[in-house]
N, C-alpha and C positions, 0 to 999 in steps of 0.2 A: 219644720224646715228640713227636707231632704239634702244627705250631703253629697256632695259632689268633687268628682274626680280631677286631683291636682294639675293634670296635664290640660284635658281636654274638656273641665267644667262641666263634664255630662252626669249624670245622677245615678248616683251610688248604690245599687242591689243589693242585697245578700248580708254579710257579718256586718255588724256595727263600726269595728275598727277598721272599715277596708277605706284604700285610700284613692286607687286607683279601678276604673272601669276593666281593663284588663292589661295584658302585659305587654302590649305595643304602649300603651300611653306609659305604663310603670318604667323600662327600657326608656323610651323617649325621655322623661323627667329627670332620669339619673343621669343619663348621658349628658344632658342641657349642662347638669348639675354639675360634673365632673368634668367640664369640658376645659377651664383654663386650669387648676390644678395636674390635671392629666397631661397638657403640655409638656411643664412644667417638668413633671418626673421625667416625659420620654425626652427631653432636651438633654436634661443631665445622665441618665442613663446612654445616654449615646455616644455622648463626649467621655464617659469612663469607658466604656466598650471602646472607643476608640483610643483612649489613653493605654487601656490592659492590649490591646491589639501592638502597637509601640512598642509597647515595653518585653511582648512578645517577641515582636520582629528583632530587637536587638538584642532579648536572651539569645536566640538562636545563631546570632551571630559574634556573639563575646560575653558568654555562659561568667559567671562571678567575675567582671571584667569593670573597668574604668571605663566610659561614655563621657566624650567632651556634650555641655551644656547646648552649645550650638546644633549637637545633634538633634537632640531630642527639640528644641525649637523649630528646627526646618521641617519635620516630620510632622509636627502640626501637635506635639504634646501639651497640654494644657494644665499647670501646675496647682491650678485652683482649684481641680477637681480629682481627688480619691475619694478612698473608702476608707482608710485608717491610718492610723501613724503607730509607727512602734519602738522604742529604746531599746536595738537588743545588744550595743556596746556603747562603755562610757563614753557620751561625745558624739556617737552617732544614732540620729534620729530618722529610720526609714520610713518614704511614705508609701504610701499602696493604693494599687489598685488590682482588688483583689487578691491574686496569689503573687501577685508581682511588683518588686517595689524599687526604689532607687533611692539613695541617699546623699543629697547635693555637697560637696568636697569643698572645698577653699580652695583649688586652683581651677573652677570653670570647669568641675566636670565630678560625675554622678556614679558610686557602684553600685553596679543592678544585683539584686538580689532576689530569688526565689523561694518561695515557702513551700515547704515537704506538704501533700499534700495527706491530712491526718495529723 
């Protein structure tokens, strides 16, 4: 029995282990393959690009500064999505996205914080 190629069923030449006829069908299988997981990551990478973008726009405008809650909602912040959380004082727990993070207050609002980069 000749074996045949995963994409396009056509029959197999050359090394014993090959799986593919050539690399349009190998290309094509992975892709098929990769195609809802791949969504997936470029959904959430985008929504943090857009959260680190935010959290950009209002370093630049109130550098170690207090941000009412409402801001970062209107602006389209999404609090479900970081990159990391960190404890760097007792009580306060900042989240991140990326080099940029905020730490939500007890009275409806957020101090932004930046990480050194290094």
């Amino acid at each position: 029995m000749t074996p045949t190629c995963l994409e396009c069923s056509g029959p197999l030449l050359g090394r014993a282990d090959k799986k593919f006829c050539d690399d349009q069908c190998r290309t094509a299988y992975h892709n098929r393959q990769n195609r809802n997981s791949s969504r997936l990551v470029r959904n959430i990478n985008r929504q943090l690009i857009r959260n680190r973008r935010i959290l950009d726009e209002l370093w630049n405008k109130h550098p170690q500064q207090k941000v009412p809650l409402s801001v970062l909602y209107e602006t389209g912040y999404d609090f479900r999505y970081s990159t990391h959380t960190r404890r760097l004082e007792p009580g306060h727990e900042y989240v991140f996205c990326y080099d940029l993070g905020l730490a939500p207050l007890e009275n409806e609002e957020a101090f932004l914080l930046k990480k050194d980069p290094g």
